[in-house]
N, C-alpha and C positions, 0 to 999 in steps of 0.2 A: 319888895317891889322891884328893884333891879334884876333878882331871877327870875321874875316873873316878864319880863323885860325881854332878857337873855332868850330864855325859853321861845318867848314872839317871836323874836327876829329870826331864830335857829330856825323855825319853822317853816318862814315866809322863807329864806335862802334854799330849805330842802325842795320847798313848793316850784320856784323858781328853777331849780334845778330839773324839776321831771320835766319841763316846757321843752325838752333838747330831743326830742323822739321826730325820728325820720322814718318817714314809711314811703317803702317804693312800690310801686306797681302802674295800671294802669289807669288815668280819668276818665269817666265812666257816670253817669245819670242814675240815681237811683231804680228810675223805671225800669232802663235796659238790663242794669244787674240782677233788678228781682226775679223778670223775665227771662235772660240767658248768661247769667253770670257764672255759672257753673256748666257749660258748656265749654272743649277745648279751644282755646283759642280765640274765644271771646273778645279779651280786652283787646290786641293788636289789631282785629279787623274793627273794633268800634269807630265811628266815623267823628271830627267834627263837626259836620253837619248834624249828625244826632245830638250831638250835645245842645248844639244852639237850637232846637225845634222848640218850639211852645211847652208841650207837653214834658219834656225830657228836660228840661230847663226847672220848670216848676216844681219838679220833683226833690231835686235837689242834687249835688255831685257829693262823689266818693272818689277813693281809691280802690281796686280790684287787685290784689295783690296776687305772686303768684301763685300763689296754695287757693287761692280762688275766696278768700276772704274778702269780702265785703267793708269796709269803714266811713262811715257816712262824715261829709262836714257838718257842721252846724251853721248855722243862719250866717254867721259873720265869714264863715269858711266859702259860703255858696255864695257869697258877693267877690269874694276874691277869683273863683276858681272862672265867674262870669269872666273876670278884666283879663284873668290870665287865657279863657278862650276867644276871646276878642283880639287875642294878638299873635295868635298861633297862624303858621307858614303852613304846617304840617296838617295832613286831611285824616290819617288814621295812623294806629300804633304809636298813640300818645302815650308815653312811658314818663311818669314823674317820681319827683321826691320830695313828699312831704312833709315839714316841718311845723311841729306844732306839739298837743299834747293831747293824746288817746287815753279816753274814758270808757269803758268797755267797748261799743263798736260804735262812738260818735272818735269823731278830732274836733278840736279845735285848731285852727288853722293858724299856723305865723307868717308861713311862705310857702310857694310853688314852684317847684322851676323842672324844667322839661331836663329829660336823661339824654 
């Protein structure tokens, strides 16, 4: 029973440990990436105005990274990434780094903060 104990806990600390992944790129709408995410230059002229529209909001937010990779938040990620566009100064070439843990092309989100 105690290695079987052991074993749990080793696990839960490896688990805890993958949660440390930082992903840079740009924040960016689901919509706008599917549409012109692989075009040059893309993320830097993204606007925040785009982000806050109706449409571009409900989509959902990512990061755009710069190899032009796509990584989607999840549900709890697209409430954070709202508060964190809710306080931005800056109108385009929103450059972040992400913290959380990537599961093929979702995150989960821990934190956001601009570059």
């Amino acid at each position: 029973m105690k290695r079987f104990v052991a074993v749990l806990l080793m696990g839960m600390a490896v688990s805890a440990f993958a949660a440390d992944t930082v992903v840079k790129g740009y924040l960016v709408d689901t919509a706008c990436a599917k549409d012109d995410g692989k075009k040059p230059g893309f993320g830097a002229k993204h606007s925040r105005g785009c982000l806050e529209m109706d449409d571009c909001a409900k989509s959902g937010y990512g990061v755009l990274t710069d190899n032009q990779q796509y990584i989607r938040f999840d549900q709890a990620g697209n409430g954070k990434a709202k508060d964190f566009i809710s306080q931005l100064t800056k109108r385009n070439d929103i450059k972040v780094a992400v913290t959380g843990t990537v599961d093929g092309s979702t995150m989960t989100v821990s934190k956001i903060e601009l570059q």
